[in-house]
TORDREN-533663 format. One line per 3 residues: for each residue x, y, z of C-alpha. Coordinates in steps of 0.5 Angstrom, whole numbers, plus 2048, in hexadecimal, padded with zeros to 3 digits. Layout:
BEGIN
X Y Z ~ ... .
This chain:
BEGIN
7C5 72B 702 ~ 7CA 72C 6FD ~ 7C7 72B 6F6 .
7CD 729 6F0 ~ 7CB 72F 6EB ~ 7D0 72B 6E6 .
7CA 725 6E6 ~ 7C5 72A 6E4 ~ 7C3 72B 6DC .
7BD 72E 6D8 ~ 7B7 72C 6DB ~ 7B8 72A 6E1 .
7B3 72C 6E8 ~ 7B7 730 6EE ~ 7B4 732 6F4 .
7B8 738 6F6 ~ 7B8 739 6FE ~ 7B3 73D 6FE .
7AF 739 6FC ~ 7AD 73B 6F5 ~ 7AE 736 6EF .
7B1 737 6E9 ~ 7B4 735 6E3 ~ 7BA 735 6E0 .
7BB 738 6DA ~ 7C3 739 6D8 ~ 7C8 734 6DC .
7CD 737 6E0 ~ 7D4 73A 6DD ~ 7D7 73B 6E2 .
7D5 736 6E8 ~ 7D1 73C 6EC ~ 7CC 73F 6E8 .
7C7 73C 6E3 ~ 7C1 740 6DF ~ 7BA 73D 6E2 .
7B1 73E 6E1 ~ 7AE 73E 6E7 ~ 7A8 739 6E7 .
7A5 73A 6EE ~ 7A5 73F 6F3 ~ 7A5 73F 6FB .
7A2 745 6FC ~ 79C 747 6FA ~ 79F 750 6F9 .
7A4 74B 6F4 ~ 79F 749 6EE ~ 7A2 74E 6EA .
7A8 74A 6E9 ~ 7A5 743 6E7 ~ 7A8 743 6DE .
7AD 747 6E0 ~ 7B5 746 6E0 ~ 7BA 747 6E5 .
7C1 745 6E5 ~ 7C2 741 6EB ~ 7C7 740 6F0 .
7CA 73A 6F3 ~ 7C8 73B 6FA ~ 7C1 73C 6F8 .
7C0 735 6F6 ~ 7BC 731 6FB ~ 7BB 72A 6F7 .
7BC 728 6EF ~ 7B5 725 6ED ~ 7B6 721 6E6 .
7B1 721 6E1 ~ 7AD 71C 6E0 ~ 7AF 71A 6D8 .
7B6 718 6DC .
């Protein structure tokens, strides 16, 4: 599925095509890349990435999750 990055702004919710969650921390500048907070992991020997932040690219997004307040 190709996700628009464009549209994404603070606070929302990805699912990355690993299946990990994430929150997006600082939009993206240049249409590749954006600075995320993972959320939830898939993968049990991950858990020691939940709260921390990554930047992340493009093609690693899955699907957009708004949040709830929009």
């Amino acid at each position: 599925m190709a996700v628009d990055i464009w549209d994404l702004e603070a606070g929302d919710v990805v699912v990355l095509i690993s299946g990990n969650k994430a929150e997006v921390v600082a939009p993206t500048e240049d249409g590749s890349w954006f600075l995320a907070r993972y959320l939830e992991v898939t993968d049990p020997d991950d858990v020691w990435l939940v709260g921390t932040f990554d930047a992340v690219h493009a093609d690693e997004v899955e699907a957009i999750l708004l949040p709830v307040s929009r």
